[in-house]
C-alpha positions as CSV (number, residue, x, y, z in Angstrom):
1,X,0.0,0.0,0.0
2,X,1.7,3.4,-0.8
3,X,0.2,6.6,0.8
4,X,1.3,9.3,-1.8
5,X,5.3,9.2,-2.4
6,X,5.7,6.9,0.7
7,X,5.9,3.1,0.6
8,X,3.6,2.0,3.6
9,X,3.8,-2.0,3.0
10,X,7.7,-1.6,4.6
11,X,6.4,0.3,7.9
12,X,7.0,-1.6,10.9
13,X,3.8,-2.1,13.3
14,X,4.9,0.9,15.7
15,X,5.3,3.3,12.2
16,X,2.0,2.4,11.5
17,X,0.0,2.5,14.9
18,X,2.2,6.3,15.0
19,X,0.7,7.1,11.7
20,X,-3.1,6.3,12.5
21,X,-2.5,7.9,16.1
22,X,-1.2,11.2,14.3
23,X,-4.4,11.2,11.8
24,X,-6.5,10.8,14.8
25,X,-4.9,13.3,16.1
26,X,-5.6,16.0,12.9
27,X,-9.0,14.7,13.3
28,X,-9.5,15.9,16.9
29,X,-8.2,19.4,16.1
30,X,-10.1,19.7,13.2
31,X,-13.2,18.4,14.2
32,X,-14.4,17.9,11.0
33,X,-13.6,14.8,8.6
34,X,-13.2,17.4,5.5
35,X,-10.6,20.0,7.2
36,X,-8.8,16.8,8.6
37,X,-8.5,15.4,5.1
38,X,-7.5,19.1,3.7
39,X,-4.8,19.0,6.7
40,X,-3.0,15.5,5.9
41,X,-3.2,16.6,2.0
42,X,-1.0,19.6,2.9
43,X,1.2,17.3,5.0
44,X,4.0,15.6,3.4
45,X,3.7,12.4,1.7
46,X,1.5,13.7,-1.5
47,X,-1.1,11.5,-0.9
48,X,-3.9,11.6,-3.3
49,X,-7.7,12.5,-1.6
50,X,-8.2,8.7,-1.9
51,X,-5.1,7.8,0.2
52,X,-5.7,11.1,2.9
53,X,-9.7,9.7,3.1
54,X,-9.2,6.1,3.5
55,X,-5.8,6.4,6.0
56,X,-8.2,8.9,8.5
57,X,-11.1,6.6,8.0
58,X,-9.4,3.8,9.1
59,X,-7.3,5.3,11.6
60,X,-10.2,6.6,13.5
61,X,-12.4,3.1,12.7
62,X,-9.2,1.2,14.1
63,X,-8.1,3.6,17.0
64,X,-10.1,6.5,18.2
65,X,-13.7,4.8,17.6
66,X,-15.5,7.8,19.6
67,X,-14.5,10.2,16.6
68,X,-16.8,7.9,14.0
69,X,-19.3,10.2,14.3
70,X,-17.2,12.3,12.7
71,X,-16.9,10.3,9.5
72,X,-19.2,10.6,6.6
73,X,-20.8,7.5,5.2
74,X,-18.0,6.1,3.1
75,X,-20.1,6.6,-0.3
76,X,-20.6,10.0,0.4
77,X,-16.6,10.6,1.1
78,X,-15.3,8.5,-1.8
79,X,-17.7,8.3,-4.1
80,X,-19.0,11.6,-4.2
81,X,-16.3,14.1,-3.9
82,X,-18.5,16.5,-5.4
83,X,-20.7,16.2,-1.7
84,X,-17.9,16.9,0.5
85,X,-18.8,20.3,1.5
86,X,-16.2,22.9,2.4
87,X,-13.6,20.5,0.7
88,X,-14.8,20.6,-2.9
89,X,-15.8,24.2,-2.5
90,X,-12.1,24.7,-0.9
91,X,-9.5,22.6,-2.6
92,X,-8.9,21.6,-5.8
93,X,-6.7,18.7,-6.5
94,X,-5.3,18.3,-9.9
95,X,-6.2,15.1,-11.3
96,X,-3.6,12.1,-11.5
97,X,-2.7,10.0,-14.7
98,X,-1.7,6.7,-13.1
């Protein structure tokens, strides 16, 4: 799995767990799933609005359950960026050929 330019497959369980705390982290002062997504795009690592969604979706799912309420229903966030609220009307993020 690669988040951005950064190879997540080699992290070692402690990299990892770090990672999700740190998203939960944004996510708490944020407190709102699309300013915490804005915040890890800025971050380094170049992830694409995929990677930021699914790595603070699952960090909160997996770590800070008492945030969920926070998260949108997953076919609103992924599947309908165009419903994202002050992130569409906010950011723009150029498209990808991969």
């Amino acid at each position: 799995m690669d988040y951005g330019d950064r190879v997540m497959s080699t992290g070692t369980d402690d990299e990892l767990l770090e990672i999700g705390n740190a998203a939960c982290g944004v996510l708490k002062t944020h407190r709102s799933f699309d300013a915490a997504v804005h915040a890890l795009l800025m971050a380094t690592g170049k992830p694409t609005v995929e990677q930021a969604q699914s790595l603070m979706r699952q960090s909160v799912l997996n770590l800070s359950p008492q945030q969920k309420n926070l998260l949108p229903e997953p076919e609103e966030a992924l599947d309908a960026p165009h419903k994202m609220g002050w992130f569409a009307k906010h950011v723009r993020v150029p498209a990808t050929n991969g």
